[in-house]
DRENDOGU-663974 format. One record per residue: z, y, x of N, C-alpha, C, O in turn; residue in three letters. Coordinates in pm, whole numbers, plus 50000, padded with zeros to 5 digits. Last residue first. Example, Ala and Ser with C-alpha at 12.3 -4.5 7.8 and 13.67 -1.06 7.14 Angstrom:
% DRENDOGU-663974
507084977551285507144989451367507875000351290508045011451341SER;507804943151319507804955051230507804967051320508464966851424ALA;
//
This chain:
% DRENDOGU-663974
727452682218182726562680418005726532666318018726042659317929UNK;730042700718322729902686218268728602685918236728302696018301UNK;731282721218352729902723218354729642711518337728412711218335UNK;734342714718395733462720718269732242722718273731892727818166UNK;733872697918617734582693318451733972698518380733152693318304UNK;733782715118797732742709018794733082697918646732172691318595UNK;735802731318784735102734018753733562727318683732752730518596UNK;737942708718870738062715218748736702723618716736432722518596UNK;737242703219188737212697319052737022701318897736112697518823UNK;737282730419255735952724719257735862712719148735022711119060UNK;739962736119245738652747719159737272739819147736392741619063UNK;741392715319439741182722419304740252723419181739932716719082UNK;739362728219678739182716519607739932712019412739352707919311UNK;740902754219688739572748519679739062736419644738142736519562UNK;743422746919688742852754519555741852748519583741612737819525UNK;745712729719785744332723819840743362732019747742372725419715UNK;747922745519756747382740019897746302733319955745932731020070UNK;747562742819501747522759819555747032757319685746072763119735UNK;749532721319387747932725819411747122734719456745902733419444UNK;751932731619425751142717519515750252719819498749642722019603UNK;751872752819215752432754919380751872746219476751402749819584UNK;751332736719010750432750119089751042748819228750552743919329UNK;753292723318953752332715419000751202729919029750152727319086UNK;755432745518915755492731919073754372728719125754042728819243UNK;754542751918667754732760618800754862754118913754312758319014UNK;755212732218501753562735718562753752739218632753292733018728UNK;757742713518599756672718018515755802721118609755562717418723UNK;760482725818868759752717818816758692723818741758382735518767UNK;761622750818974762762736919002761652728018905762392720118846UNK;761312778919193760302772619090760952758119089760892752319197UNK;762632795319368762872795619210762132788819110762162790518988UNK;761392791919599762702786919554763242791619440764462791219426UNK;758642797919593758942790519545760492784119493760762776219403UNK;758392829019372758712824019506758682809819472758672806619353UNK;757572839919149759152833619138759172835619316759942843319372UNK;754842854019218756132864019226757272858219174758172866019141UNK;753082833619250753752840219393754892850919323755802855019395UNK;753302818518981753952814919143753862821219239754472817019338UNK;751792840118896754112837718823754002832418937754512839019027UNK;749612835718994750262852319016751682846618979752652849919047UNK;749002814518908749402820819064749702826619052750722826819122UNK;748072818318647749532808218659750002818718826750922826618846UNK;746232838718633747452837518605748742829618643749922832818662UNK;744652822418754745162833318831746452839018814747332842718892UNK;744112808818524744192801718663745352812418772746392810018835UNK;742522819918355744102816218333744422810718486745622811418514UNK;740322827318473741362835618480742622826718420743732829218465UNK;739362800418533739822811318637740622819118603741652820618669UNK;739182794718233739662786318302739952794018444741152792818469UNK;737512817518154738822816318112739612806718194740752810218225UNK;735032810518347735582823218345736972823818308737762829018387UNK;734372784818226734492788418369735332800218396736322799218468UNK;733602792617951734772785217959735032782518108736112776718122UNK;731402812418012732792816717897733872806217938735012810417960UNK;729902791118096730232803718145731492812118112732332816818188UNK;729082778817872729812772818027730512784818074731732785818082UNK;728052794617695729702788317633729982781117797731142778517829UNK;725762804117810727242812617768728102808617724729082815717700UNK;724602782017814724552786817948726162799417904727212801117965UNK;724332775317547725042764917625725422772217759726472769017815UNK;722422789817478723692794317404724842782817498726062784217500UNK;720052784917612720832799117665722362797417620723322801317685UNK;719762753917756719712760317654720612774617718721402775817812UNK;718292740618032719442737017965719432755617887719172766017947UNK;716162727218199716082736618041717352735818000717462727917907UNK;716962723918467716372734318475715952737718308715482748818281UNK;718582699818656719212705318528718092718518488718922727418469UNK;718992697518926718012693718861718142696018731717162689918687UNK;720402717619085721292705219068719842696218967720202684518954UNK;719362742619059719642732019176720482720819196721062716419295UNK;720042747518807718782744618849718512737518990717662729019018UNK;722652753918781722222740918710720972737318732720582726218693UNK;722602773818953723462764418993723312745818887723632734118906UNK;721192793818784721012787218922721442777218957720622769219004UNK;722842799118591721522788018557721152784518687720792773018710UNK;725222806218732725692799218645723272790118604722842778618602UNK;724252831418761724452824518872724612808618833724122799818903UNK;724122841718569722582842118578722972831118722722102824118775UNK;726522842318425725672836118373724632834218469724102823218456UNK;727512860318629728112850218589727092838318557726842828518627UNK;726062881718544725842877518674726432863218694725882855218769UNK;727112892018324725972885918347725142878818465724052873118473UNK;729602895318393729582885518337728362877318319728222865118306UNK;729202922818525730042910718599729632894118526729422883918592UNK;728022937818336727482930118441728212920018500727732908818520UNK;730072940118171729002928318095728912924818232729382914318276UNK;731912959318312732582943318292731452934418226731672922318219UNK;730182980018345730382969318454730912956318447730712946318515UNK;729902986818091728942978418146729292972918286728752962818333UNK;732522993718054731762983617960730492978118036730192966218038UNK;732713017018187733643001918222733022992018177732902981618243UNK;730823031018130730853028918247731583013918271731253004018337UNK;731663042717867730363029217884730533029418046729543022418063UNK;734673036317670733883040317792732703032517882732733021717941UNK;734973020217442735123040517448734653046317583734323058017604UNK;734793001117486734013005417404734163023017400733563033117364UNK;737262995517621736122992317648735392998517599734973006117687UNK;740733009917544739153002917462738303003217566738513013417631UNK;743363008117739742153011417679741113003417630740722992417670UNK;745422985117822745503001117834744683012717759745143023717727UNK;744932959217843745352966517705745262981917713745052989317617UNK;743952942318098744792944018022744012951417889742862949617849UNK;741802937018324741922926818217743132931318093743222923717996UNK;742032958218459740762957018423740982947018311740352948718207UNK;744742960018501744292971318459742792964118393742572965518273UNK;745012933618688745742934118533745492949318481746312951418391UNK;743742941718900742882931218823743732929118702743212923018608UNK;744862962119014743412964818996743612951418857743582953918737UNK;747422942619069747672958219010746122958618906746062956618785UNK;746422923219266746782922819136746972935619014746642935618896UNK;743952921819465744242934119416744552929419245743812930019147UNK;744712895419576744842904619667744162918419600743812926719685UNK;744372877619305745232875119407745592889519480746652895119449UNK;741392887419250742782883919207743732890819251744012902819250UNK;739972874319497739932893919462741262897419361742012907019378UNK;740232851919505740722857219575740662872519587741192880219668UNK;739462840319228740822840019258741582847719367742782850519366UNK;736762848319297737212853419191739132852919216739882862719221UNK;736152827119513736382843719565737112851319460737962859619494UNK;735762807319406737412805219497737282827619527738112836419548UNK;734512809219252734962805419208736482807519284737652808719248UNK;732122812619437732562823819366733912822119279734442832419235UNK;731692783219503732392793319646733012810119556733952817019593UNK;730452772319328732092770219302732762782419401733822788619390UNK;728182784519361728992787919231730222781719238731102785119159UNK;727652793519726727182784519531728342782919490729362780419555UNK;726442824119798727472816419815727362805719657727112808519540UNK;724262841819880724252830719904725142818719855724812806919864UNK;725992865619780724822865419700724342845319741724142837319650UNK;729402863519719728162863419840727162863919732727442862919612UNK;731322883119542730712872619551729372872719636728462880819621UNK;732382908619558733332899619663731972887119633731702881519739UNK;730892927219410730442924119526731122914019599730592909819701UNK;732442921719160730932913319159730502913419257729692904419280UNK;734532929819233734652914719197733562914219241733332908119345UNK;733642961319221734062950519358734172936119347733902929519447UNK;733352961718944731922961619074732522957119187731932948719255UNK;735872959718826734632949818789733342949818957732822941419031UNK;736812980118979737272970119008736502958618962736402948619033UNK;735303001618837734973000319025735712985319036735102977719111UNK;736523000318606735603001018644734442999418777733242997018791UNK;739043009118676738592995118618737062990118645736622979518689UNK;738253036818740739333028918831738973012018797738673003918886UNK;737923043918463736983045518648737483033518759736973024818830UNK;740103039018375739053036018269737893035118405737163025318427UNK;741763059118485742063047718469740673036318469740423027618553UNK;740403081518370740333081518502740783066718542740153061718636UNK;741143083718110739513081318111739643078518284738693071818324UNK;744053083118132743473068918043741673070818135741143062018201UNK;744553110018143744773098618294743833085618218742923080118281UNK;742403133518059743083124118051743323113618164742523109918250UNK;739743151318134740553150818107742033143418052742773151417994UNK;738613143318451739023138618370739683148718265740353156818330UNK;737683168918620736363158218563737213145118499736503135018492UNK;739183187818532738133192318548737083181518568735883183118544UNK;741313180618610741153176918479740073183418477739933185818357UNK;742133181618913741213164918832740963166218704740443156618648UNK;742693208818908741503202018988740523189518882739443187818826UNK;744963214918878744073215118744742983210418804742123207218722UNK;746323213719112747063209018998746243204018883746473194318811UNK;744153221319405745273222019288745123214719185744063209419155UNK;744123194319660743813205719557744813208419453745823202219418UNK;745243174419840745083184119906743833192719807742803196919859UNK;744893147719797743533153419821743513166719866742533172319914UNK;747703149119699747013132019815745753139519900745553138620021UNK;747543161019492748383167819634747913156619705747813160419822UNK;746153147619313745713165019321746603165319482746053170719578UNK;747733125819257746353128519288746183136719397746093134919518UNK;750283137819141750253132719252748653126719353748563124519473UNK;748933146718896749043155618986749703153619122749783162519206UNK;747863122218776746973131418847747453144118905746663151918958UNK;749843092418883749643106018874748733116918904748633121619017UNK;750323059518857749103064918902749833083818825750243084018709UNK;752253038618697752633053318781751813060818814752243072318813UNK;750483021218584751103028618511751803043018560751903053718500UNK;749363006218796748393017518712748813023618639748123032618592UNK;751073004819089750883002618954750283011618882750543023618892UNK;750913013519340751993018719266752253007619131753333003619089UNK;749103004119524750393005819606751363006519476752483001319485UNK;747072994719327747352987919434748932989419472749792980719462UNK;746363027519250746863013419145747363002619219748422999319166UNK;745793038519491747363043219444747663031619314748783027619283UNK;743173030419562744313028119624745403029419584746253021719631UNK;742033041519272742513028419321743053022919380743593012519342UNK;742743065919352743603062119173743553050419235744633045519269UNK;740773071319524742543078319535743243067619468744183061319517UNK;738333068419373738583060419473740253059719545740753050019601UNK;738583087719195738693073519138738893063919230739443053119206UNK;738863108119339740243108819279739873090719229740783082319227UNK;736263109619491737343107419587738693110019477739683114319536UNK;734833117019325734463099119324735493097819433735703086519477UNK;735303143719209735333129319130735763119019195736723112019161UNK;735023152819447736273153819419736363143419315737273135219316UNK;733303164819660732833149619576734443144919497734843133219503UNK;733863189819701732333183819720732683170219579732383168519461UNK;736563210219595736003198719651734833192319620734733188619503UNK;738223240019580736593228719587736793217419645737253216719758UNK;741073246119601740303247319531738823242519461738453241719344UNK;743343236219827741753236519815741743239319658742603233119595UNK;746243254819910745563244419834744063247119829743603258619828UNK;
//
């Protein structure tokens, strides 16, 4: 067994993420870690002590990948379809970052990646009303769009996520149907509904 490792931190948070993906964030093991990386046993508690604070990393990187899945070019509905699609294709990641597991507040790394995410939200969010000719529209208005863009996605994701894991041949009517039909045209979709709530 290794004993050293150079960058052993940022290669167990980067480990934890692949292994939240394959396992679930609940199975994640730091001493199944420790043997992935090829060290000993006591290795990771040497920059976690606890699975929660390593978790807590893990969420953390998953806020900063959302915020990179969004083009810097791309206009605000196009983030709209990317948000669903970072979702979608790291569910594990994205019910750790949005769940219960831990306080926010107990770890400023997570905390600020999940503001940034949001502030970026926002700051994309005045752009998008500025190129549309819209250029004083109020701050407290710019965070209640924003806030209600955001929930409206994530419940969104939600619904998808129950429709990809009934299948459809378990879905016999209601909402779940009308996701399923709508799923085929999301983008357009998302574009409607979005463009609802940014209404004024």
């Amino acid at each position: 067994m290794k004993y050293h490792h150079g960058n052993l931190r940022e290669n167990l948070i980067t480990q934890a993420y692949v292994a939240c993906e394959a396992l679930g964030w609940e199975n994640i093991s730091l001493r199944n870690l420790a043997k992935s990386l090829e060290v000993s046993q006591t290795a990771p508690y040497r920059h976690f002590e606890t699975k929660e604070e390593l978790l807590a990393e893990v969420a953390a990187m998953g806020f900063i990948k959302l915020s990179n899945s969004f083009a810097n070019d791309a206009n605000f509905l196009d983030k709209g379809i990317a948000y669903c699609n970072f979702a979608l294709q790291n569910p594990n990641t994205y019910d750790l970052m949005f769940g219960t597991a831990f306080s926010f507040s107990n770890y400023p790394n997570l905390l600020n990646a999940s503001r940034s995410t949001f502030e970026s939200l926002k700051t994309d969010l005045s752009i998008h009303y500025k190129n549309n000719g819209k250029k004083n529209i109020a701050e407290d208005i710019i965070d209640e769009k924003a806030l209600a863009v955001w929930a409206f996605v994530h419940g969104l994701v939600g619904i998808l996520k129950k429709t990809q894991a009934l299948g459809p041949e378990n879905i016999d009517g209601g909402p779940l149907l009308l996701m399923q039909n709508l799923s085929k045209d999301l983008d357009k979709y998302i574009e409607r509904s979005v463009n609802a709530i940014l209404a004024i």
